[in-house]
C-alpha positions in Angstrom: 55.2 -25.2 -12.1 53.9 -23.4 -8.7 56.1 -22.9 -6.1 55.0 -23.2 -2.6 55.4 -19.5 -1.9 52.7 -18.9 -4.7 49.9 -21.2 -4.1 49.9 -20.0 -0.1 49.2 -16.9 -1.5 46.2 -18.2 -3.5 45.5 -20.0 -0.7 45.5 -17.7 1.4 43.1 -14.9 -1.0 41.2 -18.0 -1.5 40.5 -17.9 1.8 40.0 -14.1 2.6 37.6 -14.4 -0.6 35.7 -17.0 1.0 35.5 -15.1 4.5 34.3 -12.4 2.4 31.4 -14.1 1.0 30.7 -15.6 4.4 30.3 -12.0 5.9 28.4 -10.7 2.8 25.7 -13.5 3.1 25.8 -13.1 7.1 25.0 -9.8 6.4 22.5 -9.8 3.5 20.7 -12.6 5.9 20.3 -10.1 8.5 18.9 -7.3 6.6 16.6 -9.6 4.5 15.3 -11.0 8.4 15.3 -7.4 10.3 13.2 -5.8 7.2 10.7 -8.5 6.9 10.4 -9.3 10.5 10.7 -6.1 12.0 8.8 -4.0 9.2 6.0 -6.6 8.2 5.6 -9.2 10.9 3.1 -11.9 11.1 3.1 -15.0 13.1 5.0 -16.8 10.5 7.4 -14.8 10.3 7.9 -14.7 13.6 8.1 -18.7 14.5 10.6 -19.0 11.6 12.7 -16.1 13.2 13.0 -18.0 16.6 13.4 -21.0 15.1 16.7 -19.2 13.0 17.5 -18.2 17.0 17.7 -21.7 18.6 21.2 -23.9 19.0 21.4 -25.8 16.0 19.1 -24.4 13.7 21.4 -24.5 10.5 23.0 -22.3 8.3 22.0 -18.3 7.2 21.4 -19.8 3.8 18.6 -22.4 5.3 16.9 -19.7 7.2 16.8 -16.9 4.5 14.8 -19.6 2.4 12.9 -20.2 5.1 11.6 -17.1 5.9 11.3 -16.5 2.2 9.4 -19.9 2.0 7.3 -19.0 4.7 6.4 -15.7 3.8 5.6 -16.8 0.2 3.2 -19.2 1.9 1.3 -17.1 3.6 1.0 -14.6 1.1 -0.6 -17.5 -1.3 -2.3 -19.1 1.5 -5.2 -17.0 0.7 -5.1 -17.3 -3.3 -4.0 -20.7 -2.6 -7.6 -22.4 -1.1 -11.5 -21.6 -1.6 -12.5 -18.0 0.6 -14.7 -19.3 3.5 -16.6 -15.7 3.1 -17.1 -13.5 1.2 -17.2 -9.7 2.1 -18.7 -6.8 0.5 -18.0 -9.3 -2.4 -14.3 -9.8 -1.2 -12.7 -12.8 -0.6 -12.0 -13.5 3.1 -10.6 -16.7 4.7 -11.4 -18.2 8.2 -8.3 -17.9 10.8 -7.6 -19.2 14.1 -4.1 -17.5 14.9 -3.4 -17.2 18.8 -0.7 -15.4 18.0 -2.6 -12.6 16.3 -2.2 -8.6 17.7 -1.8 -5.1 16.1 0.6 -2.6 15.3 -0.1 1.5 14.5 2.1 4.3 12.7 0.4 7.5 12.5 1.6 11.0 11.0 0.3 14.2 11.4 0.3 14.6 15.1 1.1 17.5 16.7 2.2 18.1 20.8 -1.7 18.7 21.5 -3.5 16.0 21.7 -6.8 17.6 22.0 -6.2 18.7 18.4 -3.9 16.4 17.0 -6.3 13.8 16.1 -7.7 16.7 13.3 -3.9 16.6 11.6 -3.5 12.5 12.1 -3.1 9.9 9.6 -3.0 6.0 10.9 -1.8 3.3 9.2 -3.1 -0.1 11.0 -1.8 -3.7 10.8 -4.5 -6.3 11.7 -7.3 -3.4 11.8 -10.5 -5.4 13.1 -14.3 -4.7 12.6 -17.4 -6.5 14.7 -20.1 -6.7 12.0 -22.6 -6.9 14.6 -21.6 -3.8 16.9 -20.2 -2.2 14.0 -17.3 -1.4 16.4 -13.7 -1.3 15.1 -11.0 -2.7 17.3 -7.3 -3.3 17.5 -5.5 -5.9 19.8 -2.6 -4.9 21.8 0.5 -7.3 22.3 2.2 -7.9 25.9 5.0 -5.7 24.3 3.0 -2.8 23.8 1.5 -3.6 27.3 5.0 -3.5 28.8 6.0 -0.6 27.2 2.8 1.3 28.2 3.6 0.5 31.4 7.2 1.8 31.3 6.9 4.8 29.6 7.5 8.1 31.3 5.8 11.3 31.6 6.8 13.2 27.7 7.6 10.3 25.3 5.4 11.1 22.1 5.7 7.4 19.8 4.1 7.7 16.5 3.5 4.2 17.2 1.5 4.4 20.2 -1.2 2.0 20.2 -3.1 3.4 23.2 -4.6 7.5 23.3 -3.2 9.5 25.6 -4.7 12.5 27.4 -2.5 15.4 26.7 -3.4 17.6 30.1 -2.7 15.2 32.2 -0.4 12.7 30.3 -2.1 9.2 31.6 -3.9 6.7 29.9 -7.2 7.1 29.5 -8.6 4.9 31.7 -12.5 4.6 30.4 -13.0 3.3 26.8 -9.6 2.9 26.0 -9.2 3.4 22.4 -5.9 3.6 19.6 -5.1 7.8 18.9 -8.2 9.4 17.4 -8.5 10.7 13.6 -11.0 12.4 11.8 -12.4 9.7 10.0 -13.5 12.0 7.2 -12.7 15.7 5.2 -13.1 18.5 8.2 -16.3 21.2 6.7 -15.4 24.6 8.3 -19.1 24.8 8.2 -19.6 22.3 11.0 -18.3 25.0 14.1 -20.7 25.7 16.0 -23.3 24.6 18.2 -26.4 23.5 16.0 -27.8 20.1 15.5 -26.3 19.9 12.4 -23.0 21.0 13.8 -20.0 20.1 15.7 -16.2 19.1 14.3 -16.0 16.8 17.5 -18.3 14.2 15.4 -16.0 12.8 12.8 -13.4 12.1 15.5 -12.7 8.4 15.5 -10.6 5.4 16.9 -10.7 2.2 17.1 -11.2 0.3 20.7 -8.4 -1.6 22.5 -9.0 -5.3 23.2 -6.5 -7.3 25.3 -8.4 -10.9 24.5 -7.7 -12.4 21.5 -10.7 -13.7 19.0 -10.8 -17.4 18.5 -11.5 -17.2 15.2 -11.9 -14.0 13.1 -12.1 -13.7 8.9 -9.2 -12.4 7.0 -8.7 -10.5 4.1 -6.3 -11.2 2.1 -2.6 -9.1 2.0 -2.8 -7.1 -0.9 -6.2 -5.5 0.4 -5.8 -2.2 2.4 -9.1 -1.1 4.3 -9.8 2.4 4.1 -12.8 3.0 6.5 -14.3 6.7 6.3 -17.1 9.7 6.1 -17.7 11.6 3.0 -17.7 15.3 3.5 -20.7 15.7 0.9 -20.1 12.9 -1.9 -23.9 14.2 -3.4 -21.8 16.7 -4.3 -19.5 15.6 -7.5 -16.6 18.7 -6.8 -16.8 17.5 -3.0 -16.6 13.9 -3.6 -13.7 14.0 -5.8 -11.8 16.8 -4.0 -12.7 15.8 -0.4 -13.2 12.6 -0.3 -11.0 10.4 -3.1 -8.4 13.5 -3.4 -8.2 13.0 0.4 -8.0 8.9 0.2 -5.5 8.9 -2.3 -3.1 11.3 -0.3 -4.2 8.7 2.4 -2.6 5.8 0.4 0.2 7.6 -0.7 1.5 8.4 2.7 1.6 4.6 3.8 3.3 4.1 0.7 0.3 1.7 -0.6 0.7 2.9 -4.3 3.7 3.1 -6.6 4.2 6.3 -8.7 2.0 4.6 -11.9 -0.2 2.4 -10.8 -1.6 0.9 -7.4 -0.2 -2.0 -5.9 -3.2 -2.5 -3.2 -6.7 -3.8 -4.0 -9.0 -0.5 -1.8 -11.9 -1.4 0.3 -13.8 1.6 1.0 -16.1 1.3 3.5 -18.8 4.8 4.1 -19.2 5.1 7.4 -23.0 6.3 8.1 -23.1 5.7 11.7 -21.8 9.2 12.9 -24.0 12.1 13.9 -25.4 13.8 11.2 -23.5 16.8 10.0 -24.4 19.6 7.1 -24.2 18.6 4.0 -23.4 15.1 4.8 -24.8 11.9 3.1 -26.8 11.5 6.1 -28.2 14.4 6.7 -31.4 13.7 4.7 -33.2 11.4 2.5 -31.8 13.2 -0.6 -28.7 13.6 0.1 -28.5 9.8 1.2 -29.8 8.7 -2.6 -27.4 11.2 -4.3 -24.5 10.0 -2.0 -25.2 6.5 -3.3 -25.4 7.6 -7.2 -22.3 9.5 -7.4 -20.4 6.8 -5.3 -21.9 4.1 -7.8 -20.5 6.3 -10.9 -17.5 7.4 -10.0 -15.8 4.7 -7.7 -14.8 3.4 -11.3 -12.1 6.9 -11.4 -10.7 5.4 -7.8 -10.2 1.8 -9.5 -12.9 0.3 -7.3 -15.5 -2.3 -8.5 -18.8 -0.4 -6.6 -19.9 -3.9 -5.9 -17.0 -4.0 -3.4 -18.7 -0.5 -1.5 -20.8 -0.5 1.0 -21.7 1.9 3.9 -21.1 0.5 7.3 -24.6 -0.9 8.7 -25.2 -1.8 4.8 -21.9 -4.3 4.8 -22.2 -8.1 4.0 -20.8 -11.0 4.8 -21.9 -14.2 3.0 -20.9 -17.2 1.7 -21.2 -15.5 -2.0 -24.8 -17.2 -2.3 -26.7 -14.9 -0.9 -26.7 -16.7 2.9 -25.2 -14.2 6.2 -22.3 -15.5 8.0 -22.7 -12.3 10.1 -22.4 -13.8 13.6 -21.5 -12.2 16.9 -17.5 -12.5 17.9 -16.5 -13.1 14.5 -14.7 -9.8 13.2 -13.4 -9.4 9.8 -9.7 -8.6 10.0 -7.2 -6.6 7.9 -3.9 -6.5 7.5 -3.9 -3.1 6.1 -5.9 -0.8 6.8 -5.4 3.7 7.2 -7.6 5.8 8.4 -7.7 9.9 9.0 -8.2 12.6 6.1 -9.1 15.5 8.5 -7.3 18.4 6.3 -6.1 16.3 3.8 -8.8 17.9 1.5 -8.1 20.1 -1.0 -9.1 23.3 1.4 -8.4 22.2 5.0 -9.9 24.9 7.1 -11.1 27.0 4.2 -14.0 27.3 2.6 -12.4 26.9 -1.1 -13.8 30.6 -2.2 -16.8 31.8 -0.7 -15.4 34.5 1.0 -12.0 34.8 0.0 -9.9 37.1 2.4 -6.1 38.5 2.8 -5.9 36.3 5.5 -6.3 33.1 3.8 -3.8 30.4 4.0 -3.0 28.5 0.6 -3.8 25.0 1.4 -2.5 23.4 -1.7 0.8 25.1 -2.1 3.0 22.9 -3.8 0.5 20.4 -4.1 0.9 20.6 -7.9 2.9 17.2 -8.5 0.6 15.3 -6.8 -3.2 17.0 -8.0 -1.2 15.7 -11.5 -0.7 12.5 -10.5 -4.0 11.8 -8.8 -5.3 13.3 -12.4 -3.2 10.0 -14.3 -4.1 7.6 -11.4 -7.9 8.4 -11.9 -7.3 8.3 -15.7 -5.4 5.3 -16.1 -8.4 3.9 -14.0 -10.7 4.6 -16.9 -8.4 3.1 -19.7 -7.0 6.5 -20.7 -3.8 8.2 -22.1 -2.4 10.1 -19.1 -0.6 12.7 -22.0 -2.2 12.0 -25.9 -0.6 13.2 -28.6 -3.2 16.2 -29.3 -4.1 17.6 -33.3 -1.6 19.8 -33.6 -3.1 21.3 -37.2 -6.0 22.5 -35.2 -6.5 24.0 -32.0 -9.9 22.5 -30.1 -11.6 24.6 -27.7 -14.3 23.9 -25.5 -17.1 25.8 -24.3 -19.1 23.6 -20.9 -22.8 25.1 -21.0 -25.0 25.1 -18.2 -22.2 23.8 -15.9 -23.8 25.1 -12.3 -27.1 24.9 -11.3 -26.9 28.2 -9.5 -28.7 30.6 -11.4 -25.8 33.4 -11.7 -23.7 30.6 -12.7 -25.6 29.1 -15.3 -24.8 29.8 -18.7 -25.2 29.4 -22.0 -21.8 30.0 -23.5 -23.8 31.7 -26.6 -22.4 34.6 -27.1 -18.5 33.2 -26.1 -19.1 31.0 -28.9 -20.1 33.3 -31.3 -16.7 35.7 -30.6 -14.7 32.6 -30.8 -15.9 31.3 -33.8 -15.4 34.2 -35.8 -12.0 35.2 -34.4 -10.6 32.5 -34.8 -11.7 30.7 -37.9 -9.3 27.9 -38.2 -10.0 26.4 -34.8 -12.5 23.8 -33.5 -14.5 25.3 -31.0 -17.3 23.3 -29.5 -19.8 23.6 -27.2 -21.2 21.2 -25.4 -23.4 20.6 -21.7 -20.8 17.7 -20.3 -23.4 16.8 -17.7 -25.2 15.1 -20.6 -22.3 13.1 -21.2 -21.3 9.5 -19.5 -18.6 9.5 -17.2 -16.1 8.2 -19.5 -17.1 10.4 -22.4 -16.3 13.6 -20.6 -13.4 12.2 -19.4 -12.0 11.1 -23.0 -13.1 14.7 -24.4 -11.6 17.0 -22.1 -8.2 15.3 -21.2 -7.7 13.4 -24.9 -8.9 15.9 -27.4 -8.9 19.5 -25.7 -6.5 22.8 -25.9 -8.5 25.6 -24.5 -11.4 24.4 -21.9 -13.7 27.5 -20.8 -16.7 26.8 -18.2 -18.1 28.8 -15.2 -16.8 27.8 -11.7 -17.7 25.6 -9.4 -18.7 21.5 -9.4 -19.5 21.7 -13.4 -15.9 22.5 -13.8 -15.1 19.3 -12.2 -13.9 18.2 -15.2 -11.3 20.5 -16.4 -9.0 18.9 -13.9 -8.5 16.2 -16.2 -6.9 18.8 -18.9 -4.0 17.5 -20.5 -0.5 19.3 -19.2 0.0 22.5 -20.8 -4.1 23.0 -21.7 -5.5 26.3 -20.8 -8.1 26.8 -18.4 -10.9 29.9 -17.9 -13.2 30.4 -15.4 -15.6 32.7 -15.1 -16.3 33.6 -11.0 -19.1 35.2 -9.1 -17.3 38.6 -9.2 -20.6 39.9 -6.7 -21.5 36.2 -4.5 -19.5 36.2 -2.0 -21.2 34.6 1.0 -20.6 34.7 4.8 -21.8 31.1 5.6 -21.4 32.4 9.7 -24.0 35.0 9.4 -25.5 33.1 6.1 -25.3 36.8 4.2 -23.8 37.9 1.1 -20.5 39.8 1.5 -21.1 41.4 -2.6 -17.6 40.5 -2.9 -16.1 37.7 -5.3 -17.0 33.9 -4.9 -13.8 32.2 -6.6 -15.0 28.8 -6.0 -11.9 26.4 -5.6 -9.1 28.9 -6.4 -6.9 27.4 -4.6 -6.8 24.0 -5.8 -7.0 25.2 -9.4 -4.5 27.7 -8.9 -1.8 25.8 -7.5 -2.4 22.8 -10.5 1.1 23.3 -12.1 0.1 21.2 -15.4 -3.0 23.8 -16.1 -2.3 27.7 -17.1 -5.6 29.0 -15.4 -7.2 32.0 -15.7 -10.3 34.0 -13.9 -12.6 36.1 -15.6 -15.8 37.7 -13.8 -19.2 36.9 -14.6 -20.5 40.1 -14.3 -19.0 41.6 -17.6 -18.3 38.4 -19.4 -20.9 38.9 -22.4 -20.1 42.9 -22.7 -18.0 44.0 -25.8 -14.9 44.7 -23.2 -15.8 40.8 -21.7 -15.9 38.9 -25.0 -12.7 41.0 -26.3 -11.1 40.2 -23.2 -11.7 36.5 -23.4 -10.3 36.6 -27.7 -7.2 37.6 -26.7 -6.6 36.1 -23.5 -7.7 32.9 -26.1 -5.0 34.0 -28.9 -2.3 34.8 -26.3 -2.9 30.9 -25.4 -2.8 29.7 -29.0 0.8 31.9 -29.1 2.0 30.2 -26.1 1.2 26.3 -27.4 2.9 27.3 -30.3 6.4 29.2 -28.7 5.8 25.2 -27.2 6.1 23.4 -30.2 8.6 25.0 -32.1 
């Protein structure tokens, strides 16, 4: 039998046990509400928070399923009922929210804001576009209103919705806009003065607006709008490298993609309003047409549908039957969106080997983990292996023919071929022209079923950055094509096209030869045993 002594005491850890869990749920409440409320607010969210706030609003329990109710409604709200529009053949739905505003975090920015918008990334909640004016906007809130106003001269937010003008530290006070970003890749070619010229033009930002719209279509929450310019998407090395490298850096940043696969539906929207620049899509008829094939082929690599792409004066909005709903104070809305991939290319400033110099910066240093995993994220994309289990009874090496269409870079691969096959007897080597090959095709033979992968440089090597980890890579370079694009001459020294990215992918052992000597006695021996040293290393590898 108990005494009394004894069940005080278990009434008594009873009791601290219970104020225990009382305190534990208190707390977990108020992380679960700051998180949610304070990191991804939406007028919901925000009702159900006050509502938690009033005199006799119930227990923590009530208002953590609350919140977790409501946010689970408006999530589903979408997937839930019929889209009321459709655009670029993605669902949007019809809202009338009074208490709808905008929010910006933005990275990159340095003390100078005459510059800073080249470094910035932007991520944007409730990013809005006027399919009419084709004018992106943001709405500011009376909080970021108050705390414009109270600011003083020197505070630097990374989540200041309004530009500021860095000589003079005020607002700008004509066409008030959100910080500025270059909307697309920065072209080193573009200083200067010519028509074609001119960094300035890819700055964008999206304009303030204080008024609310009555009505504005929605897309739904697990969309994120990426608006931007391609550097020169006719170009297959510069679309990959400078414009999806860039946009996946983009979404990585904002944390819109897990580590395997992405977790976002993308919108990519081309915008072809801006002045023209070199080598841009809209810089001639040609350009525009080869800008829209390569998109068309390879948005599949970024895991978009291209039915969802459009450029910005081509987008649509209809009722999925063909019929306009494209009507004046009616903006499309999202409540994700980023913007800015200035220097997130993979040569920033450079001119990726042209006219390679002492001075050069390495743009991609350490970049190796991620060029790896935007290699798996394109290839899971395309349904394949991110690491196969290669033939291991037979090495496979691969010879890409007629991979430039600049005549010093176009080869045949003959006599390589020929040296190859008789040194090393054993071996599979092929060659082949990948250009003659689908998309997926080249993609399945080089990263599935290839050792040794040998190719001039430049875009036809495009593909060797889909090597498997460990697979060997040679180049052969314009050892006498180097070329001053500033006084548009040839330096005669080297042209290693896109050394720097190639050289600082960790999962690839690359190697340069020059073109100059490569079918010479000397070349050809050189290129046998740089190939058996290779075949030695895989090897050491397995065992």
């Amino acid at each position: 039998m108990m005494n009394g002594h004894h069940v005080r005491m278990t009434a008594g850890r009873r009791n601290s046990n219970t104020a225990i869990a009382i305190i534990a749920t208190l707390f977990s409440a108020f992380q679960f509400l700051f998180v949610h409320w304070y990191c991804f607010p939406d007028a919901n969210d925000v009702n159900t928070f006050r509502a938690a706030l009033a005199p006799g609003s119930g227990s923590v329990a009530s208002t953590q399923s609350a919140v977790q109710t409501s946010r689970r409604k408006g999530s589903l709200e979408s997937s839930g009922r019929n889209p009321d529009a459709f655009f670029n053949n993605v669902p949007v739905f019809l809202q009338t929210d009074n208490n709808f505003h905008s929010n910006i975090h933005c990275v990159g920015s340095t003390p100078f804001e005459e510059t800073s918008w080249i470094h910035r990334s932007c991520h944007y909640t409730h990013l809005c576009l006027d399919p009419t004016s084709h004018e992106f906007f943001v709405v500011q809130s009376s909080s970021s209103q108050q705390l414009q106003q109270q600011r003083p001269k020197g505070v630097m937010l990374s989540t200041d919705l309004l530009e500021r003008n860095d000589r003079a530290d005020v607002i700008h006070p004509v066409n008030i806009t959100s910080p500025a970003v270059a909307l697309g890749g920065i072209n080193p070619r573009w200083n200067g003065t010519n028509f074609n010229q001119g960094v300035h033009k890819v700055r964008w930002a999206p304009k303030i607006r204080h008024d609310l719209p009555s009505s504005y279509y929605l897309l739904d929450d697990n969309v994120v709008l990426l608006p931007f310019h391609s550097f020169a998407g006719h170009n297959v090395g510069h679309l990959l490298w400078d414009d999806f490298l860039p946009i996946f850096t983009l979404l990585q940043i904002f944390g819109f993609m897990d580590e395997k696969s992405m977790a976002y539906q993308i919108l990519l929207l081309r915008d072809d309003t801006l002045p023209v620049l070199y080598a841009s899509c809209e810089i001639r008829r040609n350009k525009h047409a080869g800008c829209h094939d390569n998109f068309v082929k390879f948005l599949p690599v970024m895991g978009v549908d291209p039915k969802t792409f459009s450029t910005l004066t081509e987008l649509q909005l209809d009722d999925g039957r063909g019929h306009s709903l494209v009507q004046p104070n009616v903006p499309i809305c999202a409540k994700h969106a980023a913007a800015g991939i200035g220097l997130l290319t993979d040569h920033g400033w450079s001119d990726h080997g042209w006219e390679p110099a002492p001075t050069d910066t390495v743009h991609n240093l350490g970049r190796g983990p991620q060029l790896f995993q935007f290699r798996n994220f394109m290839l899971q994309n395309m349904g394949l292996d991110i690491q196969p289990a290669l033939q291991q009874s037979q090495f496979h090496i691969l010879l890409n023919a007629h991979s430039s269409r600049d005549r010093e870079r176009d080869k045949t691969m003959q006599e390589q071929l020929q040296a190859l096959t008789a040194a090393f007897p054993t071996a599979k080597v092929s060659l082949v022209e990948l250009k003659k090959y689908s998309l997926l095709d080249q993609l399945e033979l080089v990263s599935q079923r290839t050792n040794i992968f040998i190719s001039t440089c430049g875009g036809g090597s495009m593909s060797a950055f889909f090597l498997p980890r460990g697979a060997a890579l040679i180049l052969y370079y314009a050892d006498q094509s180097g070329f001053n694009f500033e006084r548009f001459a040839l330096t005669g020294g080297p042209a290693i096209l896109d050394w720097d990215l190639f050289n600082n992918a960790g999962y690839l052992r690359v190697h340069w030869l020059p073109i100059s000597g490569m079918n010479s006695p000397e070349g050809l021996d050189t290129l046998v045993s740089l190939v058996k040293q290779e075949m030695d290393a895989a090897i050491s590898d397995m065992i």
